[in-house]
PyMOL Python script that loads the backbone (N, CA, C, O; Angstrom):
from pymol import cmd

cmd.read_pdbstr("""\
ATOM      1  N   UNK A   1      46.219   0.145 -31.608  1.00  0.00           N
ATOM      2  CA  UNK A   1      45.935   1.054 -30.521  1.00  0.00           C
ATOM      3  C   UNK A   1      45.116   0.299 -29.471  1.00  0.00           C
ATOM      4  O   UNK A   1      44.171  -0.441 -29.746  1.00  0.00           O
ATOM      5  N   UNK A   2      45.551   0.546 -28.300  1.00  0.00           N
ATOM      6  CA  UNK A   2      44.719  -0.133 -27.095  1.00  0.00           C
ATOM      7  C   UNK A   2      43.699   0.094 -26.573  1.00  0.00           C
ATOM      8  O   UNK A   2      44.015   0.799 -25.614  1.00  0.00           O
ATOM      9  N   UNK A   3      42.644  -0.038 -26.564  1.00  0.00           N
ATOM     10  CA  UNK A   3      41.288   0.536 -26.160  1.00  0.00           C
ATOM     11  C   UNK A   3      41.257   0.555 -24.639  1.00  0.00           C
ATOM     12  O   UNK A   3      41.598  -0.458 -24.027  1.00  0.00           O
ATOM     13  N   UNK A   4      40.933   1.462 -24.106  1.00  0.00           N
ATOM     14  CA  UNK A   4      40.978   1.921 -22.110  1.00  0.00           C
ATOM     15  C   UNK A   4      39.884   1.283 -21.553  1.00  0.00           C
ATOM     16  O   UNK A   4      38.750   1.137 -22.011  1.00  0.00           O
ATOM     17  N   UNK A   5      40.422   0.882 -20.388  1.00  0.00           N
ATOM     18  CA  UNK A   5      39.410  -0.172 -19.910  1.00  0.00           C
ATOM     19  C   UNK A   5      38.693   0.775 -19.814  1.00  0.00           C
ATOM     20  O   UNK A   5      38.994   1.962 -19.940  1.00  0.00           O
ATOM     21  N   UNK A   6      37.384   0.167 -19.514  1.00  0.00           N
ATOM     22  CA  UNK A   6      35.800   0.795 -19.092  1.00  0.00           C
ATOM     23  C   UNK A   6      35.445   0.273 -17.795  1.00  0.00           C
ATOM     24  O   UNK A   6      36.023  -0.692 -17.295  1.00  0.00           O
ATOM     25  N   UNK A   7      34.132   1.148 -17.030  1.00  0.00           N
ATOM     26  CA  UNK A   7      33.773   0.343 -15.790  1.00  0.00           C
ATOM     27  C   UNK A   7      32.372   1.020 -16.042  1.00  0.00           C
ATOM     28  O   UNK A   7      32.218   2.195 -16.375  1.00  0.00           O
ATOM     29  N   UNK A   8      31.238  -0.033 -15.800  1.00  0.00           N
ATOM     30  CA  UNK A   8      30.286   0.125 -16.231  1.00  0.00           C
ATOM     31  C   UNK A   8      29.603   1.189 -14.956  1.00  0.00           C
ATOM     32  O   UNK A   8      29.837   1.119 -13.750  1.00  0.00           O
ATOM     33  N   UNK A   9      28.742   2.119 -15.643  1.00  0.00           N
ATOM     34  CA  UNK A   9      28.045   2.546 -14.668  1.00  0.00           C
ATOM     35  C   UNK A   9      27.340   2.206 -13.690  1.00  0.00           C
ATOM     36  O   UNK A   9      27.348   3.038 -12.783  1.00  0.00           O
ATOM     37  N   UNK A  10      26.632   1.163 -13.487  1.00  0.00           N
ATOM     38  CA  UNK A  10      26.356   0.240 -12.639  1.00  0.00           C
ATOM     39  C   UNK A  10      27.337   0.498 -11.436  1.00  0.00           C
ATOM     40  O   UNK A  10      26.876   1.046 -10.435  1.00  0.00           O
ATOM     41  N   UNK A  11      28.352   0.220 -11.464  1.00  0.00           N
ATOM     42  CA  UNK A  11      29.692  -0.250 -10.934  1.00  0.00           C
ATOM     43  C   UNK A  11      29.834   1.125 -10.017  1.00  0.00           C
ATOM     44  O   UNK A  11      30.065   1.035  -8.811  1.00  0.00           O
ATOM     45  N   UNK A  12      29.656   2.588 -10.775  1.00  0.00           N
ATOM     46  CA  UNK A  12      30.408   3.777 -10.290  1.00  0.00           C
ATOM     47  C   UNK A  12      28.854   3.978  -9.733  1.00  0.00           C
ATOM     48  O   UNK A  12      28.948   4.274  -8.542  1.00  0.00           O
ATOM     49  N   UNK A  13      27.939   3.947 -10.003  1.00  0.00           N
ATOM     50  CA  UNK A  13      26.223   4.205  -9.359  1.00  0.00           C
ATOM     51  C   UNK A  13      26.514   3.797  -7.739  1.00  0.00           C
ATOM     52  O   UNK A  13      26.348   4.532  -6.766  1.00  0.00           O
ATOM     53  N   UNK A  14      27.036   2.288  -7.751  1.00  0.00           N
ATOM     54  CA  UNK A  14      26.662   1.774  -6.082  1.00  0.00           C
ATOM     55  C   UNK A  14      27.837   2.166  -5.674  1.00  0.00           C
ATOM     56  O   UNK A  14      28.125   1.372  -4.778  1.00  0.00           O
ATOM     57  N   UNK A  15      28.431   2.690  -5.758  1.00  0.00           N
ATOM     58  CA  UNK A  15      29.586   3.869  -4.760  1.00  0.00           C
ATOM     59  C   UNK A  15      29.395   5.074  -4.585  1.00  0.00           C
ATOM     60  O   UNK A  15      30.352   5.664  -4.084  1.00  0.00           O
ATOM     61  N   UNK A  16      28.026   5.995  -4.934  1.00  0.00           N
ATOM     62  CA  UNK A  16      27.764   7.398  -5.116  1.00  0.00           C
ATOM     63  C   UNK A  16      26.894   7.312  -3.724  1.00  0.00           C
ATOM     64  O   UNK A  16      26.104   6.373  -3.637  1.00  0.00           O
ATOM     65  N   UNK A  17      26.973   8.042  -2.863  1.00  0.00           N
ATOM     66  CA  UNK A  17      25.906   8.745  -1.799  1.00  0.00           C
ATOM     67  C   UNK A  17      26.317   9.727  -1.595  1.00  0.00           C
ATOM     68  O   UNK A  17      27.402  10.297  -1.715  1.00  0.00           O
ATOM     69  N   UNK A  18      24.858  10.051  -1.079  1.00  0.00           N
ATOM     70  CA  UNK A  18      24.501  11.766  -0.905  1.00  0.00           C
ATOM     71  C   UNK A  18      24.619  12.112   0.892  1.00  0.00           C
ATOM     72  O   UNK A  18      23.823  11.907   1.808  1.00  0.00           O
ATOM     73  N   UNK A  19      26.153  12.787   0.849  1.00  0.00           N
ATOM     74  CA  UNK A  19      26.479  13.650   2.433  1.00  0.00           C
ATOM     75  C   UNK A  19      26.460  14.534   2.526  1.00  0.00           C
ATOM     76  O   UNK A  19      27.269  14.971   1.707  1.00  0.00           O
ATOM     77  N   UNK A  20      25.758  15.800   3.373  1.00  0.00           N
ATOM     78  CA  UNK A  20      26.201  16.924   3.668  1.00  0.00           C
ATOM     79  C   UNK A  20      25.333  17.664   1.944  1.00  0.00           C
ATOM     80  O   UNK A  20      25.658  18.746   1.454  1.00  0.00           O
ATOM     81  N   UNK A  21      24.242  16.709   1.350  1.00  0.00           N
ATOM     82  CA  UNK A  21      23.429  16.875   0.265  1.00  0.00           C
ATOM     83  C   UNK A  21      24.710  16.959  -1.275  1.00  0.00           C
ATOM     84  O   UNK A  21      24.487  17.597  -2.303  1.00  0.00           O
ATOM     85  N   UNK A  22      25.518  16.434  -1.096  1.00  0.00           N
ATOM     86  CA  UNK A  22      26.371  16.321  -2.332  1.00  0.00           C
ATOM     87  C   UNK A  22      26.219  15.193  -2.408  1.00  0.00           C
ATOM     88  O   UNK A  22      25.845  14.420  -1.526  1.00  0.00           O
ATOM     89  N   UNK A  23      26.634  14.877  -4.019  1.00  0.00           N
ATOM     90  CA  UNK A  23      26.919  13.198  -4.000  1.00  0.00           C
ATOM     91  C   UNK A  23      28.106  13.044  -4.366  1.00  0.00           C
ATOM     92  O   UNK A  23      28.479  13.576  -5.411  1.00  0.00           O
ATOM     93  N   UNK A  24      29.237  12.050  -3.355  1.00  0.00           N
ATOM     94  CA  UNK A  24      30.267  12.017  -3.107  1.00  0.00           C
ATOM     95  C   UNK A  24      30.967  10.163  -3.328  1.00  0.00           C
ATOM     96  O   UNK A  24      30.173   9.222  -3.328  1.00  0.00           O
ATOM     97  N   UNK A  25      31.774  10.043  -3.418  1.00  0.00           N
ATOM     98  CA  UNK A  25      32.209   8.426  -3.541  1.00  0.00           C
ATOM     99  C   UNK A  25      33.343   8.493  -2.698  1.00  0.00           C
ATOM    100  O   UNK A  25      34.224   9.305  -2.982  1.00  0.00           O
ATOM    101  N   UNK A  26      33.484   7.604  -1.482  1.00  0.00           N
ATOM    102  CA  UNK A  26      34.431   7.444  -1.122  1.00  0.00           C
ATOM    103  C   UNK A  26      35.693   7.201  -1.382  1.00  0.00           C
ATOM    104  O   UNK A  26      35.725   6.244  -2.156  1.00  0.00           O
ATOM    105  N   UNK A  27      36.865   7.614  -1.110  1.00  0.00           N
ATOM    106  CA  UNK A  27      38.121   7.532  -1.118  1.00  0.00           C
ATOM    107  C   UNK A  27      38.742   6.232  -1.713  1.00  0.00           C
ATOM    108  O   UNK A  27      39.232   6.178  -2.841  1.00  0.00           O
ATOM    109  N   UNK A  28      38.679   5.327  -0.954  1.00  0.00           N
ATOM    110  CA  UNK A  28      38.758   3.715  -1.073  1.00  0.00           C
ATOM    111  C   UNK A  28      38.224   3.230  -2.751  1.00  0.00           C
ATOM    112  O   UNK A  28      38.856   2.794  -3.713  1.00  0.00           O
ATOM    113  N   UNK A  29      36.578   3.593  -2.507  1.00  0.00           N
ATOM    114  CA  UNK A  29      36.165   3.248  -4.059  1.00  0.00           C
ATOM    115  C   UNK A  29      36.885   4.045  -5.036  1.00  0.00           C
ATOM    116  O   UNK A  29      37.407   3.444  -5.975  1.00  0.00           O
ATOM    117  N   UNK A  30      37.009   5.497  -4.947  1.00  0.00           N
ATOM    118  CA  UNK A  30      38.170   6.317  -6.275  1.00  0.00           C
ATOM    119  C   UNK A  30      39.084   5.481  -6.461  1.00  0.00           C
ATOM    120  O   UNK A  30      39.185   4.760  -7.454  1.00  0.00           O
ATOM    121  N   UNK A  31      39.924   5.515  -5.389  1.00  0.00           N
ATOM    122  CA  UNK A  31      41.499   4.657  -5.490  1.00  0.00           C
ATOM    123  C   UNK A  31      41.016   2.965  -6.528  1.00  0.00           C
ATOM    124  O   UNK A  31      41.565   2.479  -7.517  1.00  0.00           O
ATOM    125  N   UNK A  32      40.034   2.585  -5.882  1.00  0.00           N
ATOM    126  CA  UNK A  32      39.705   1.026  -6.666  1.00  0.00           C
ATOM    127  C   UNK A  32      39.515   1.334  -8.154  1.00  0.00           C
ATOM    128  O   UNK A  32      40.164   0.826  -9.068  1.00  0.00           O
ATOM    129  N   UNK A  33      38.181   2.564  -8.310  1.00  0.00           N
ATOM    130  CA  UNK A  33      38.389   2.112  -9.491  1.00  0.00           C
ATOM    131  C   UNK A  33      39.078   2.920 -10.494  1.00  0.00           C
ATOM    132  O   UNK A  33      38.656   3.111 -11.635  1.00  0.00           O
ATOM    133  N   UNK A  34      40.213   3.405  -9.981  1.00  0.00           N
ATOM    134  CA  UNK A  34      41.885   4.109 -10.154  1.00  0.00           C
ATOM    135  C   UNK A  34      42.725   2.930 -10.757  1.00  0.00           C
ATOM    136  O   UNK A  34      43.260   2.882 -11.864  1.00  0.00           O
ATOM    137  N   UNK A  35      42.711   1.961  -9.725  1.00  0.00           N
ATOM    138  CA  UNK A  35      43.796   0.748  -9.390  1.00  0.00           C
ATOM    139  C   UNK A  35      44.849   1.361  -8.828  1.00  0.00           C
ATOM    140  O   UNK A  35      45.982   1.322  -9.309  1.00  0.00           O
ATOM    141  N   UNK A  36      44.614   1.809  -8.044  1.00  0.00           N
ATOM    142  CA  UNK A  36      45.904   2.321  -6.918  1.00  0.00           C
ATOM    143  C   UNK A  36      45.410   1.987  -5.929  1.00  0.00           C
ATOM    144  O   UNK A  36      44.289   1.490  -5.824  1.00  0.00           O
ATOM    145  N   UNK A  37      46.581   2.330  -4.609  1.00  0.00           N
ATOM    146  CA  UNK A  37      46.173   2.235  -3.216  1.00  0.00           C
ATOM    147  C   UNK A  37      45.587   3.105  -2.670  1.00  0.00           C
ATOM    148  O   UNK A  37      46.394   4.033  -2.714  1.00  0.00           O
ATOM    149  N   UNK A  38      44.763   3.438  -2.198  1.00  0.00           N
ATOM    150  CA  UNK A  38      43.542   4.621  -1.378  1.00  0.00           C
ATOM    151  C   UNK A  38      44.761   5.325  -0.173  1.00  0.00           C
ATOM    152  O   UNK A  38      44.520   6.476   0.191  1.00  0.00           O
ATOM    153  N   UNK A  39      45.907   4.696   0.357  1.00  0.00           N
ATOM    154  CA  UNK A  39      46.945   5.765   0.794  1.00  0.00           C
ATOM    155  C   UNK A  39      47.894   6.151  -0.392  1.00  0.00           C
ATOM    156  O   UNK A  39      48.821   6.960  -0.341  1.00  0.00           O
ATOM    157  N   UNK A  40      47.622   5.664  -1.103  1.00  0.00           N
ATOM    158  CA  UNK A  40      48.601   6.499  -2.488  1.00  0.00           C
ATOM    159  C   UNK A  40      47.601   7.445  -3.046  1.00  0.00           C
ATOM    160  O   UNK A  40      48.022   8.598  -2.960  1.00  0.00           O
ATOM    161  N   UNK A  41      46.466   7.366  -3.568  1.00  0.00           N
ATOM    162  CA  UNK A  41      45.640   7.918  -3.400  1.00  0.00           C
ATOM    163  C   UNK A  41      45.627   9.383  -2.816  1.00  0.00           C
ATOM    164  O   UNK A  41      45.786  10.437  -3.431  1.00  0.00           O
ATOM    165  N   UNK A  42      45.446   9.223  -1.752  1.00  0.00           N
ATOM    166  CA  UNK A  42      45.239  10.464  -0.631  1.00  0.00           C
ATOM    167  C   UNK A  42      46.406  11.338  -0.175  1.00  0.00           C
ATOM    168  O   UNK A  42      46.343  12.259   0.640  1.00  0.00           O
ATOM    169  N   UNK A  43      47.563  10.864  -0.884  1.00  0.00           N
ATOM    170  CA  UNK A  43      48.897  11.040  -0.099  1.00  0.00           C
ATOM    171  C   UNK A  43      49.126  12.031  -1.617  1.00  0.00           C
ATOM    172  O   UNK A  43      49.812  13.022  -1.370  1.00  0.00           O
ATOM    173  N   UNK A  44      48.729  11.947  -2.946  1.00  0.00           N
ATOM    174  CA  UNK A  44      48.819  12.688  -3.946  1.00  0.00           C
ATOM    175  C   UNK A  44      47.954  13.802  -4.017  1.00  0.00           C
ATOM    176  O   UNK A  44      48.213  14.852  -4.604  1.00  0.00           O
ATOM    177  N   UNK A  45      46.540  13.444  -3.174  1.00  0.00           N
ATOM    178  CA  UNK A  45      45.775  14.820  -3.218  1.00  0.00           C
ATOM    179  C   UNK A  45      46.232  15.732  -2.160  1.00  0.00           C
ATOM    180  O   UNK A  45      45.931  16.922  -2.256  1.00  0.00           O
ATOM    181  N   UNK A  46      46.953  15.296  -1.118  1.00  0.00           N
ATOM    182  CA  UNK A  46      47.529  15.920   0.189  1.00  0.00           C
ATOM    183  C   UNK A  46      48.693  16.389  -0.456  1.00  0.00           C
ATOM    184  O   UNK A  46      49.519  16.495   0.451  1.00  0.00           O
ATOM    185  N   UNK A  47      49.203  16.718  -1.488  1.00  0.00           N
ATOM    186  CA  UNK A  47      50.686  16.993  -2.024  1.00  0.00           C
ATOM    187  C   UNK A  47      49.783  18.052  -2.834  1.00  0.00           C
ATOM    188  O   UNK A  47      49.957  19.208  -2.448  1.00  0.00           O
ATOM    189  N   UNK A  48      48.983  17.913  -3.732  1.00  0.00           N
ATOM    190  CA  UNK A  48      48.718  18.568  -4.610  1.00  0.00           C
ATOM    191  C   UNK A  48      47.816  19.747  -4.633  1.00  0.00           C
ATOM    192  O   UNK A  48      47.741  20.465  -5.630  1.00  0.00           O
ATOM    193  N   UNK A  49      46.982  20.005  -3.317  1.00  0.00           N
ATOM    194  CA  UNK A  49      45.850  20.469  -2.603  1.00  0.00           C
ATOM    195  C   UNK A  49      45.980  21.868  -3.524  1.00  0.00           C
ATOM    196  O   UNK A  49      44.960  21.978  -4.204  1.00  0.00           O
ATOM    197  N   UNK A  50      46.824  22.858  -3.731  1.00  0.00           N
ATOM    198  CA  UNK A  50      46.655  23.929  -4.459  1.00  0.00           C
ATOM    199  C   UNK A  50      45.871  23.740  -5.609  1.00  0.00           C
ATOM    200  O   UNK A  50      45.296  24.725  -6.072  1.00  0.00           O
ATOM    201  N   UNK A  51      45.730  22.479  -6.233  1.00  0.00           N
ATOM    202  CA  UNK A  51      45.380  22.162  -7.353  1.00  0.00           C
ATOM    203  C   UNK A  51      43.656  22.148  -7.342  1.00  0.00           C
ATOM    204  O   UNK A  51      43.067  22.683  -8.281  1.00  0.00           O
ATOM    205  N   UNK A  52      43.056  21.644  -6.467  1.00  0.00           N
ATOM    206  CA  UNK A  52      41.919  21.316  -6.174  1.00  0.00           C
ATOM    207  C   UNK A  52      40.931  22.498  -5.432  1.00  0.00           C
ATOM    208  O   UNK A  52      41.098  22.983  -4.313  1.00  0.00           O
ATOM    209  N   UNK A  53      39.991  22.765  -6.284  1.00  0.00           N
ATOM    210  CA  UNK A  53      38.835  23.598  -5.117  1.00  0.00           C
ATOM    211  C   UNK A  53      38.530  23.163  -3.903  1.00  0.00           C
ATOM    212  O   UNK A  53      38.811  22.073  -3.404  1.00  0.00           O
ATOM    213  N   UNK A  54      37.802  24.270  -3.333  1.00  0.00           N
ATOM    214  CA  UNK A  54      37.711  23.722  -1.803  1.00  0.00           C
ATOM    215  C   UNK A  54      36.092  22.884  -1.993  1.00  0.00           C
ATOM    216  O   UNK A  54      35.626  22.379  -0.972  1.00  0.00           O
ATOM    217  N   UNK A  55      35.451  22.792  -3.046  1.00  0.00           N
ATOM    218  CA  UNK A  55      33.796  21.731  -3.092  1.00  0.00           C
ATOM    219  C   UNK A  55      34.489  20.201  -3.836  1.00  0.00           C
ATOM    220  O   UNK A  55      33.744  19.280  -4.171  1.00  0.00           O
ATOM    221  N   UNK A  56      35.869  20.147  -3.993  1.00  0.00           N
ATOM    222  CA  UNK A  56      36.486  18.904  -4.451  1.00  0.00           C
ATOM    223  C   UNK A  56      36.205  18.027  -3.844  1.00  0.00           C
ATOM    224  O   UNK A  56      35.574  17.098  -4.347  1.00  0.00           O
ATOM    225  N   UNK A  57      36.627  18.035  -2.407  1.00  0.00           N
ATOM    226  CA  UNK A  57      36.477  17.037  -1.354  1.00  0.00           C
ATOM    227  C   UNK A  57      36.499  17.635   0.102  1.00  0.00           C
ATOM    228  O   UNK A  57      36.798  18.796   0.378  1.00  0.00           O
ATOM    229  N   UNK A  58      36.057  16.450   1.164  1.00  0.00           N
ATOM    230  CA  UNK A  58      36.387  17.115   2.074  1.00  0.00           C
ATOM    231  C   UNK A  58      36.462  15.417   3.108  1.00  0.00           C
ATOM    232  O   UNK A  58      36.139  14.385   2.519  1.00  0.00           O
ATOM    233  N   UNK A  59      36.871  15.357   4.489  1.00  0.00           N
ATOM    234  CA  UNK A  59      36.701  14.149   5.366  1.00  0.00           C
ATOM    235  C   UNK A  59      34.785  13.931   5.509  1.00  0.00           C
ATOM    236  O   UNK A  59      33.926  14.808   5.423  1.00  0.00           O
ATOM    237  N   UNK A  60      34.653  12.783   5.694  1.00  0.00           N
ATOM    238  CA  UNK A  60      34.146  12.511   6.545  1.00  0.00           C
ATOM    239  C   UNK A  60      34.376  13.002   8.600  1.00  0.00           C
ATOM    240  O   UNK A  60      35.406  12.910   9.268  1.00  0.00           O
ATOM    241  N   UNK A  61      33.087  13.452   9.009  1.00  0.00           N
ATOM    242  CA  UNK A  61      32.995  13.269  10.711  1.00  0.00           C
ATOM    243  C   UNK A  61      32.997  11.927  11.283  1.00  0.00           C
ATOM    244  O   UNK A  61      32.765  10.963  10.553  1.00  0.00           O
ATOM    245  N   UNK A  62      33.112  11.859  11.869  1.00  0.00           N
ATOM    246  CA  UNK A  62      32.973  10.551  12.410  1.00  0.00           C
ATOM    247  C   UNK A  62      31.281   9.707  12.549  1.00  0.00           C
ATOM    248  O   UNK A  62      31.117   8.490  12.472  1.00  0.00           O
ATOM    249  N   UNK A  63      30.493  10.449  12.704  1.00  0.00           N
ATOM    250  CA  UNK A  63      29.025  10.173  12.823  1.00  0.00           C
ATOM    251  C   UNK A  63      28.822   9.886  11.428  1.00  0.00           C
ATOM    252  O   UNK A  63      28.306   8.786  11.227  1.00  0.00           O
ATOM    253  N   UNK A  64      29.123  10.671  10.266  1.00  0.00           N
ATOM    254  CA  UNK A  64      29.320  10.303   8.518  1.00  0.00           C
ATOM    255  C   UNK A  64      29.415   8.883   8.589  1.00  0.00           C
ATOM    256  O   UNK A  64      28.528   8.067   8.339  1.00  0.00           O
ATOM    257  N   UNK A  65      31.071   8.593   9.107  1.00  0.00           N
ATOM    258  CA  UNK A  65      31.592   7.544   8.724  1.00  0.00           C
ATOM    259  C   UNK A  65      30.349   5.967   9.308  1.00  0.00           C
ATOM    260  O   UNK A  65      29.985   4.948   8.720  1.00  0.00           O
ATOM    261  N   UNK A  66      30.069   6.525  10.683  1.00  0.00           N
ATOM    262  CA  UNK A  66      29.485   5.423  11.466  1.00  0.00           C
ATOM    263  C   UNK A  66      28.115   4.909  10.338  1.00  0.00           C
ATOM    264  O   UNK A  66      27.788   3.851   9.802  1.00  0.00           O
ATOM    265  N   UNK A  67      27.810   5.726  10.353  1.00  0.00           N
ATOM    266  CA  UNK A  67      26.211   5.942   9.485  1.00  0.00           C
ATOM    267  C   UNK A  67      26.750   5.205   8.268  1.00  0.00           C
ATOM    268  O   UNK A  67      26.128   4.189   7.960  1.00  0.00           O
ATOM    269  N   UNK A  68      27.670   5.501   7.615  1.00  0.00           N
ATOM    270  CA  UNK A  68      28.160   5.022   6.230  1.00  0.00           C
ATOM    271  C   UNK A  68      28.510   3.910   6.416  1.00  0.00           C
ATOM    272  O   UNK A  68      28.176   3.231   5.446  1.00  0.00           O
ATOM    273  N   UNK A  69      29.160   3.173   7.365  1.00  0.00           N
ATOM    274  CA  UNK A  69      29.790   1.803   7.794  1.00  0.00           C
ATOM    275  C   UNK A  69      27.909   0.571   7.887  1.00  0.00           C
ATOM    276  O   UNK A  69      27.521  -0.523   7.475  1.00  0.00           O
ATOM    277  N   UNK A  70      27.369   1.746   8.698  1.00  0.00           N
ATOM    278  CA  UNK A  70      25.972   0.714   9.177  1.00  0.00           C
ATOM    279  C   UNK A  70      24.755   0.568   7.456  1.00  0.00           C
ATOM    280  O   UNK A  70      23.960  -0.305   7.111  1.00  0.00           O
ATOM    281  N   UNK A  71      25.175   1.852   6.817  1.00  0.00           N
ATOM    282  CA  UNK A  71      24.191   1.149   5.486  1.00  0.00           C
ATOM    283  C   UNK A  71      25.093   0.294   4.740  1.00  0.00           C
ATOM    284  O   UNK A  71      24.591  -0.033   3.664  1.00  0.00           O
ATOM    285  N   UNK A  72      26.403  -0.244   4.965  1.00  0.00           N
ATOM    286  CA  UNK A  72      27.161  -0.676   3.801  1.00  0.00           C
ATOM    287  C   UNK A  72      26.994  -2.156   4.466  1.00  0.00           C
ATOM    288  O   UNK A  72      27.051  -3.199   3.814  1.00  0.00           O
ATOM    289  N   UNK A  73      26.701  -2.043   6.376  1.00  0.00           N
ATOM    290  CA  UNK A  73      26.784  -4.029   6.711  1.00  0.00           C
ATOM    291  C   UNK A  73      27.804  -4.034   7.636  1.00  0.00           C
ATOM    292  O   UNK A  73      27.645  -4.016   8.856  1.00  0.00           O
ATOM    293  N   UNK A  74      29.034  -4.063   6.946  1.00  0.00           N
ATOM    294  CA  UNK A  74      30.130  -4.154   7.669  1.00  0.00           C
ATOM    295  C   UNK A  74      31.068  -3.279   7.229  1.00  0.00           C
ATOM    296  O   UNK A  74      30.687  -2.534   6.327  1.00  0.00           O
ATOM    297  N   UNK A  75      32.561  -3.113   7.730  1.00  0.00           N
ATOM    298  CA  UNK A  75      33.299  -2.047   7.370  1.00  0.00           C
ATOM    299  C   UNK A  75      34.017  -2.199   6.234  1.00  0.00           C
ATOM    300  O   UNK A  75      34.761  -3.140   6.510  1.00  0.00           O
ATOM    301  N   UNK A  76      34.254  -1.860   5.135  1.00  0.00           N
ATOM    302  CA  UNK A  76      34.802  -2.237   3.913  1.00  0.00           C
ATOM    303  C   UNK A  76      36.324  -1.359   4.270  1.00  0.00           C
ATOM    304  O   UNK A  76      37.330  -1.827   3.738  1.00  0.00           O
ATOM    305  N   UNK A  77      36.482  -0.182   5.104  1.00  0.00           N
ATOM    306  CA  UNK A  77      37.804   0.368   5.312  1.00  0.00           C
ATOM    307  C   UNK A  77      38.566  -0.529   6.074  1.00  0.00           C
ATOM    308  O   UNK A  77      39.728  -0.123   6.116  1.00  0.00           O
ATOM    309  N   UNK A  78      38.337  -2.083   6.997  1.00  0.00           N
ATOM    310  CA  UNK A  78      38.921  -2.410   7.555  1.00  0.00           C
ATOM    311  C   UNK A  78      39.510  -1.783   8.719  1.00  0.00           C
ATOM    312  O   UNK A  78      38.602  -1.221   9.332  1.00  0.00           O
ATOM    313  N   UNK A  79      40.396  -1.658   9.179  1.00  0.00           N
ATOM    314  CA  UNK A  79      41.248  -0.937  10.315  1.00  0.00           C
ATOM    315  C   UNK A  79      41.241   0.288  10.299  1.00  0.00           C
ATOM    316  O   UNK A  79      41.125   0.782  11.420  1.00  0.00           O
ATOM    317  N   UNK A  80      41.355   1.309   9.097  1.00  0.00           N
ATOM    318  CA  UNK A  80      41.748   2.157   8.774  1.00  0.00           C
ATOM    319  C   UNK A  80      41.607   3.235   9.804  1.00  0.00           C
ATOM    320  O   UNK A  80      40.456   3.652   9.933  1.00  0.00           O
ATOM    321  N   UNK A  81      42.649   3.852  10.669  1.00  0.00           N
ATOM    322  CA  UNK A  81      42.670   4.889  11.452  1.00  0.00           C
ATOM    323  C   UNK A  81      41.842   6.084  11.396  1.00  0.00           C
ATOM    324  O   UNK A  81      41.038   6.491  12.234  1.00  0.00           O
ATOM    325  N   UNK A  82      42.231   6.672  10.065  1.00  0.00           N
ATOM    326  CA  UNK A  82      41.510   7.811   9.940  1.00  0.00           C
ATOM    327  C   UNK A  82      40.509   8.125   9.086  1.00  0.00           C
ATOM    328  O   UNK A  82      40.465   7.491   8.031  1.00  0.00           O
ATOM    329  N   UNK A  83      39.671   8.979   9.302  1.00  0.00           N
ATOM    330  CA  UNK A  83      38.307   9.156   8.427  1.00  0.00           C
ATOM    331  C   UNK A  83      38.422   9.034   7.302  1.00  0.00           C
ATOM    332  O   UNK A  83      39.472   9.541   6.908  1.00  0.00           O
ATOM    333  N   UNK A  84      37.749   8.525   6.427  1.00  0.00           N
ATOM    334  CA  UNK A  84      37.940   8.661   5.055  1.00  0.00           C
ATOM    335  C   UNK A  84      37.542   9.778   4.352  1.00  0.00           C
ATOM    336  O   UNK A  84      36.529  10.431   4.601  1.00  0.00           O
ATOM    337  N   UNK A  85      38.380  10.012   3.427  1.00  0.00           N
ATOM    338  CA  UNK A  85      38.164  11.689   2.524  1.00  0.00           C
ATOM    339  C   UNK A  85      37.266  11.057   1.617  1.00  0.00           C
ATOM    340  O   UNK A  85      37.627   9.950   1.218  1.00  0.00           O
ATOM    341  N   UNK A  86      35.822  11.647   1.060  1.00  0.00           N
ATOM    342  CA  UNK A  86      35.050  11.608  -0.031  1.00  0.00           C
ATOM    343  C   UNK A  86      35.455  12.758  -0.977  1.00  0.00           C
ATOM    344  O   UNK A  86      36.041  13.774  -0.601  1.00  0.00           O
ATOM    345  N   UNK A  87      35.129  12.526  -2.075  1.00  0.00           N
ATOM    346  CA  UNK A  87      35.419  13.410  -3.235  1.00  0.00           C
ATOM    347  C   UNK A  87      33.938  13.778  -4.237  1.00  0.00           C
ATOM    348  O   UNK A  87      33.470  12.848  -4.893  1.00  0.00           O
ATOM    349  N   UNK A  88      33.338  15.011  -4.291  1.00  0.00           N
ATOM    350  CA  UNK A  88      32.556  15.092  -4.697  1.00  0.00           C
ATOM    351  C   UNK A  88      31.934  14.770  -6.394  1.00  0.00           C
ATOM    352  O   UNK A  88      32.676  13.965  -6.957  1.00  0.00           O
ATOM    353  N   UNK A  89      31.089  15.099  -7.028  1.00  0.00           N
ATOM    354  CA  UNK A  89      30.750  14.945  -8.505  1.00  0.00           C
ATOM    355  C   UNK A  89      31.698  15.995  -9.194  1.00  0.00           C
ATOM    356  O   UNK A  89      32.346  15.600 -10.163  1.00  0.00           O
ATOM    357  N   UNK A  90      31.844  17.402  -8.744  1.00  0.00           N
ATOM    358  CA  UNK A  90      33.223  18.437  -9.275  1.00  0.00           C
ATOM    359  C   UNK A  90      34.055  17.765  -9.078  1.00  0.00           C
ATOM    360  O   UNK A  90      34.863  18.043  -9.965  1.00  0.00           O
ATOM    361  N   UNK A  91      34.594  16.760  -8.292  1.00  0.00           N
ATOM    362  CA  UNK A  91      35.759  16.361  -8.503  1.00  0.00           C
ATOM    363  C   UNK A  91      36.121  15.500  -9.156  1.00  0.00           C
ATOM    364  O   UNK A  91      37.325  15.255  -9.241  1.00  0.00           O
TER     365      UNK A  91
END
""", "prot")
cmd.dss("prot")
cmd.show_as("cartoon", "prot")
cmd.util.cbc("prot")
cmd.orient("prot")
């Protein structure tokens, strides 16, 4: 029998901040430590939305995102057009 990878808490700790007073992990980090793509990702919760409460997730504003870009350094979304969806601790 195959034992499931693990990811140490450490790991899931420095992706948790507190927006809007929830603590939420960005989109990008779920999908990573998923191993999927963060538009495959988002493109399954956008299909599935009946499934999910409305304290599951929600976008980032844009002032979120800016603020979130300036404590992280630089932009870890790269290009990415649109806001990134965070997903809360219920989710």
């Amino acid at each position: 029998m195959q034992k499931p990878d693990l990811v140490a808490i450490e790991t899931i700790e420095d992706r948790i901040y507190v927006i809007r007073g929830k603590k939420v992990i960005i989109d990008k980090d779920l999908a990573d430590l998923y191993g999927v793509d963060t538009k495959q990702l988002n493109r399954q919760v956008r299909r599935n939305l009946e499934r999910f409460p409305d304290d599951f997730m929600f976008y980032l504003n844009k002032e979120e995102a800016d603020i979130l870009k300036c404590q992280n350094g630089t932009s870890s979304w790269g290009g990415k057009r649109k806001l990134p969806m965070v997903f809360t601790e219920q989710g």
